[in-house]
C-alpha positions in Angstrom: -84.9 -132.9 -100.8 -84.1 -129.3 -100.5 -86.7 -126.4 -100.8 -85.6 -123.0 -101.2 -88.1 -119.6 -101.8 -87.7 -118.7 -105.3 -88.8 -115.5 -107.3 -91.2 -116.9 -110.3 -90.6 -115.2 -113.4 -91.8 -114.9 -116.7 -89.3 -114.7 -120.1 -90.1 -110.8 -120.1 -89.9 -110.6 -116.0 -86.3 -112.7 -116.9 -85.2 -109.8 -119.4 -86.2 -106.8 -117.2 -84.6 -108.4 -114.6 -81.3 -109.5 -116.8 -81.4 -105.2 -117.7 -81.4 -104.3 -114.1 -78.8 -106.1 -112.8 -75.0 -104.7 -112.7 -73.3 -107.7 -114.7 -70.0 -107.2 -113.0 -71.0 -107.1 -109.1 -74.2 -108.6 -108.9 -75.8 -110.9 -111.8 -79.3 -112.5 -111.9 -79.2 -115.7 -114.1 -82.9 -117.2 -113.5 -83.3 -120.7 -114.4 -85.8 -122.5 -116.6 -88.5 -124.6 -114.9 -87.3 -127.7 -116.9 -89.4 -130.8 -115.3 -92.6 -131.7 -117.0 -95.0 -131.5 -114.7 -93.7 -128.9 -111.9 -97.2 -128.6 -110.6 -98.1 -125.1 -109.4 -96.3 -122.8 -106.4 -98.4 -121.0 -103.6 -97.3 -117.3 -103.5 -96.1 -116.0 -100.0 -95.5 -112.7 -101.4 -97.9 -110.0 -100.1 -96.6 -107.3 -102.0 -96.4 -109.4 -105.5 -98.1 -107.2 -108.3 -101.3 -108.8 -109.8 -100.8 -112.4 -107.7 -103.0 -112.5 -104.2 -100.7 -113.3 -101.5 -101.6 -117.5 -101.0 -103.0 -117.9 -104.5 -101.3 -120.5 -106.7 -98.4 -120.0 -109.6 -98.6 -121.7 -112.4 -95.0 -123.1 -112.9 -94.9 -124.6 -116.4 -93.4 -122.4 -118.4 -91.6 -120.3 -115.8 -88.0 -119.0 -114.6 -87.0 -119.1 -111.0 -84.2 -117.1 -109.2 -83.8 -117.4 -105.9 -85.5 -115.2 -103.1 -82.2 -114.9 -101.2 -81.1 -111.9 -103.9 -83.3 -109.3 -102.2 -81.6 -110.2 -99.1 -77.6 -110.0 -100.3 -75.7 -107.1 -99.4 -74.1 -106.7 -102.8 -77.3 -106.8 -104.5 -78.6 -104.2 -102.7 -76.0 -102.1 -103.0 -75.2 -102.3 -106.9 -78.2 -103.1 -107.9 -81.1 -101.9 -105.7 -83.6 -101.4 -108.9 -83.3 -105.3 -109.2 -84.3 -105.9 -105.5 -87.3 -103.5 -106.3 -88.4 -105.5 -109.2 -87.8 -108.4 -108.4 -90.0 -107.9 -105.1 -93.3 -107.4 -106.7 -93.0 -110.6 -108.1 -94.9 -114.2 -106.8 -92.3 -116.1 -104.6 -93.1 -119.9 -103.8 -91.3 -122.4 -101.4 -90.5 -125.0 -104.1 -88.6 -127.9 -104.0 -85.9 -128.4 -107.0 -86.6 -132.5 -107.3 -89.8 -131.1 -108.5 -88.8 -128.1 -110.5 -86.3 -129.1 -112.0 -85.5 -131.7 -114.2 -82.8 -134.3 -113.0 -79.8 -134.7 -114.4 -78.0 -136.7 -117.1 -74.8 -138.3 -116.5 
């Protein structure tokens, strides 16, 4: 099973985002929350706007990107506003057999 950190977003935090990225270098394509019953996220951001660091994320409903953006060079560089947005969001350690829904041959 593989758990990755992911940004929790949103559909307005996914269209600010979407504006703030540079579409040619660096693009953000968060993903729908698809399963049916993802269950809720604990946030591990302590900067994360409105959302106490260690209080739960409700996750139906959502959009995930993943956390690794803030950290890539070329998102940094051509689109630093992103990385500053996207960093007052909640992040959770989520597995993706549980957020996602599997898929159909």
């Amino acid at each position: 099973m593989s758990v990755m950190n992911f940004f929790v977003l949103t559909s307005a935090q996914v269209a600010t985002s979407e504006s703030l990225d540079d579409n040619a270098n660096a693009t953000i394509v968060p993903r729908a929350i698809d399963n049916t019953s993802p269950g809720v996220g604990i946030n591990l951001n302590n900067n994360a706007t409105g959302v106490l660091a260690g209080a739960t994320v409700v996750l139906t409903g959502m959009f995930v990107a993943p956390k690794r953006i803030v950290d890539d060079p070329d998102y940094l560089h051509y689109c630093p506003n992103l990385s500053s947005f996207l960093l007052t969001l909640p992040f959770c350690s989520l597995e993706t057999e549980t957020i996602f829904a599997p898929v159909v041959p």
